[in-house]
N, C-alpha and C positions, 0 to 999 in steps of 0.2 A: 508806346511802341508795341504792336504783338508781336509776340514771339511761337512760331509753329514749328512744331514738333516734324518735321518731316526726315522719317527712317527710312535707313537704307537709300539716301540720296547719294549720286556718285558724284565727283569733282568732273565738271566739265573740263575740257582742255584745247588751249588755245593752239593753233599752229604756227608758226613763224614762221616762214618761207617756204616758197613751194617745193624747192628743191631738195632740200636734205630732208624735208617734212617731221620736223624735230618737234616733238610733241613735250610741252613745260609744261609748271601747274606753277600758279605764283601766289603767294601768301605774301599779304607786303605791312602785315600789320598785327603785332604780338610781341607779349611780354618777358621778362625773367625775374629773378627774384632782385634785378639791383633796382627795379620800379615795384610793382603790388604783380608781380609774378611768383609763381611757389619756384619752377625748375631755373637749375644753373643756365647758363649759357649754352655749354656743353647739353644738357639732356636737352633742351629745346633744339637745338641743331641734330642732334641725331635721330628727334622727334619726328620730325619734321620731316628727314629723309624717310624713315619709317611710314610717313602718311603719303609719299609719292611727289611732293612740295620738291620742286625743283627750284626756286626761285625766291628766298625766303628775307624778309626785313625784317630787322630786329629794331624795334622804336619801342624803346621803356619809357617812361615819363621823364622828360625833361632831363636823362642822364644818358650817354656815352658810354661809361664805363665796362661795360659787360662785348661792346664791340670785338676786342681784340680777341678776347675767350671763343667766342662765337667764331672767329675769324679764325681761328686755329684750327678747329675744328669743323668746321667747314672747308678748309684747304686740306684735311685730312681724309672726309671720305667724299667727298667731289660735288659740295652741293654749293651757289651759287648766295652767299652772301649779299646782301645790299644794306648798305651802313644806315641807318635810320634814326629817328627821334618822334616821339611825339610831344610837342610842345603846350602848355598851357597858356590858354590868352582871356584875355575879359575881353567883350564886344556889346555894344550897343546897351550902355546901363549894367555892366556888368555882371554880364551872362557870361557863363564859363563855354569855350568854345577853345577844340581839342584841335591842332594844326598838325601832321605826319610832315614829319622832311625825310624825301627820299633819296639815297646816292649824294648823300652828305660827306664833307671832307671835317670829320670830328676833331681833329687839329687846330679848326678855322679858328682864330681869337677871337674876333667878334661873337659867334655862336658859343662857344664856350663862355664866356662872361655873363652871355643872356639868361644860358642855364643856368650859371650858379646866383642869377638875383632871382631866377624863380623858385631856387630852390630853397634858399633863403626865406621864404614867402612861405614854401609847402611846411617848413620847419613852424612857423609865425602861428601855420594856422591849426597845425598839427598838435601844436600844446594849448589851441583854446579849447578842440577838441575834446580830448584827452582832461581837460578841467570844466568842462560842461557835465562827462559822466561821471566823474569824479563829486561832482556836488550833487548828483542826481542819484547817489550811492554806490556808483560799483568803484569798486578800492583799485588801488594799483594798477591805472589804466597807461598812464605816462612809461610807466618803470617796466613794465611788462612787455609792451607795444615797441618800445626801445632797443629793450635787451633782444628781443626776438628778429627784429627789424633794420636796428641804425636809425636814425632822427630824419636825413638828409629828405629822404624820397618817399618821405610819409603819405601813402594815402586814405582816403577814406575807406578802402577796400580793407586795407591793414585794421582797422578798428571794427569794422563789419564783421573782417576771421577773431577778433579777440572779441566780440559780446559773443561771435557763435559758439568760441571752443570753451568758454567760460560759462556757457547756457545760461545767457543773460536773454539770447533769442533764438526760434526755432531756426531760423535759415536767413539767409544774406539776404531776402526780400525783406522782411522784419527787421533784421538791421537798418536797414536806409529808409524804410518807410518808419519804423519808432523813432528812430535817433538819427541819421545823417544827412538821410535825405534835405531837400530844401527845406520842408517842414519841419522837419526833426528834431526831437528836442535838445539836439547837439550840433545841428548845423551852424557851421560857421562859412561865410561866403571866401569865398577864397578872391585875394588882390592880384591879379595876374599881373602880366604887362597888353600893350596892345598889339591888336593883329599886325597889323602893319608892319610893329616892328620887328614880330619872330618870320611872320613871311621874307624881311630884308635880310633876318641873319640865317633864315636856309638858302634864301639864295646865294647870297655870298658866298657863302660853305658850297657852294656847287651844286647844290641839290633842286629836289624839286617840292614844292609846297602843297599839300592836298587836306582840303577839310576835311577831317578824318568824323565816320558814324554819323553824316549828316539825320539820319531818319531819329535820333536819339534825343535830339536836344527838345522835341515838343513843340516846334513852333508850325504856326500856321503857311502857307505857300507861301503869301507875299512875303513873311517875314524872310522865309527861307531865301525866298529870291532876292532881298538886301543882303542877307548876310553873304551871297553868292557873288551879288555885284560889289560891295566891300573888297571881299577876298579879294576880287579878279582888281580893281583900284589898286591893290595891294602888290599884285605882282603876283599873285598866287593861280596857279594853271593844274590843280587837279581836284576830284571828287571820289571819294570812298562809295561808289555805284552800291558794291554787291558786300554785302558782311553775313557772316552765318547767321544771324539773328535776323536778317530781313527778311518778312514776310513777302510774296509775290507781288503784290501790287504796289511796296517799296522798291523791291528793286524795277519794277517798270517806273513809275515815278523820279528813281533817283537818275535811269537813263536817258529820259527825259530829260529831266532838267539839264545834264550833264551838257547832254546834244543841243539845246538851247541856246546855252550860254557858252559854247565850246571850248567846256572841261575837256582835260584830259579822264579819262575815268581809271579808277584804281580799285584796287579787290583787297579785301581783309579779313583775319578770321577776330582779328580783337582775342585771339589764344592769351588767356594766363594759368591754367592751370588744367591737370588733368582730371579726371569725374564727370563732366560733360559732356554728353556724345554728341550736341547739337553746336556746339562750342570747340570747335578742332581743328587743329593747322588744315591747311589745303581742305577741308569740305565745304564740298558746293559751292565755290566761287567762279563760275565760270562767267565770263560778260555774256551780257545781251550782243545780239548782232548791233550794227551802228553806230557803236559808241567805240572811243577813239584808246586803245592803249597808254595809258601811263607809262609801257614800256616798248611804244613801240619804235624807238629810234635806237633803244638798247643795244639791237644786235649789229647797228650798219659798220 
């Protein structure tokens, strides 16, 4: 995937209706620290308002938890909560493919069960991880990673900041290309569950379902367009169009495809942490014309 440095890009902005001409910015896709996010709940929501993000989803990996924190505070200085998750799935020979549930009822039983077998799974593979550099020399990677982290919501992002802050490597690219990445001499494949079945338990949660960072996963079009016709088999009605990291001619491609297969299209910054200037709540997510809001029935 390229990644283009474009400075000084503003946040496009969407309008909602003609009449009150209420001008939103929506972020519908970022992290905290109870998934591989550095900030609380609280700093990400006040974040957020601070970048002009009217409309902000909080989906950590496979966890809830950080909802209600967010949700405080976001009823506290007036910015517009939307309950989220990002789920992990295996698809097609088990390729890791990331699902967003949006306007989720986190209460749901079913969806709450799902999470805790995934997480379960995140935990499975977090200590082979952790026992891959561990025999490959570097000491106290479990106990470290642990203490600093929690076990629950382990990611590989979490072992990427422990080789870097232990200058085992120069930067989080060298972590996942030496050691995490597919190739890496510490990858471990992660067991999901199936698409199918995390698209059933957001919908049932009320929500809405959207392949989240399509442009990330490396597959060629046709592929893309299985994995698009899957989803949609599945029940699942959205697309992650626009994300800070996509280059121009992905987000024409992602709107495309969107408009093709008549996705919902949805916007993300994939926000986990601060140091990034090309990485940041609400920039640059504005949609293309043609392509259909993820929120557009939000307001009726």
């Amino acid at each position: 995937m390229t990644e283009e440095a474009q400075v000084g890009v503003q946040n496009e902005i969407e309008i909602i209706g003609a009449e009150d001409q209420q001008y939103t910015v929506y972020d519908l896709h970022c992290h905290t620290l109870f998934s591989d996010g550095t900030l609380s709940p609280t700093d990400l929501v006040i974040r957020a308002k601070e970048k002009g993000v009217h409309y902000l989803a909080l989906t950590d990996h496979d966890e809830t938890s950080g909802l209600d924190e967010a949700q405080a505070k976001a009823d506290e200085i007036k910015l517009n909560l939307i309950h989220g998750v990002e789920v992990s799935v295996s698809w097609d020979n088990n390729q890791t493919i990331h699902i967003v549930g949006l306007n989720i009822d986190k209460e749901n039983e079913a969806l709450q069960q799902g999470l805790a077998e995934i997480r379960q799974e995140r935990v499975r593979r977090a200590k082979k991880i952790a026992s891959k550099l561990e025999k490959a020399g570097i000491p106290n990677v479990w106990r470290d990673v642990v203490e600093q982290n929690g076990f629950e919501a382990l990611t590989r992002t979490h072992f990427g900041r422990f080789l870097l802050e232990h200058n085992h490597v120069k930067d989080m690219k060298e972590a996942f290309k030496k050691w995490l990445g597919r190739k890496g001499r510490a990858h471990v494949t992660g067991h999901w569950v199936p698409m199918k079945d995390a698209v059933e338990w957001i919908t049932q949660a009320g929500g809405q379902a959207v392949i989240a960072h399509p442009v990330r996963y490396g597959m060629t079009n046709r592929k893309l367009e299985k994995l698009v016709l899957d989803f949609k088999d599945a029940g699942g009605i959205g697309l992650e169009v626009i994300g800070n990291r996509y280059s121009s001619a992905e987000r024409a491609a992602m709107a495309s495809l969107a408009r093709r297969f008549d996705l919902l299209a949805s916007v993300g910054s994939d926000f986990h942490a601060p140091g990034n200037p090309y990485i940041e709540l609400g920039r640059n997510l504005g949609l293309p014309e043609h392509v259909k809001p993820i929120w557009h029935d939000w307001h009726n």
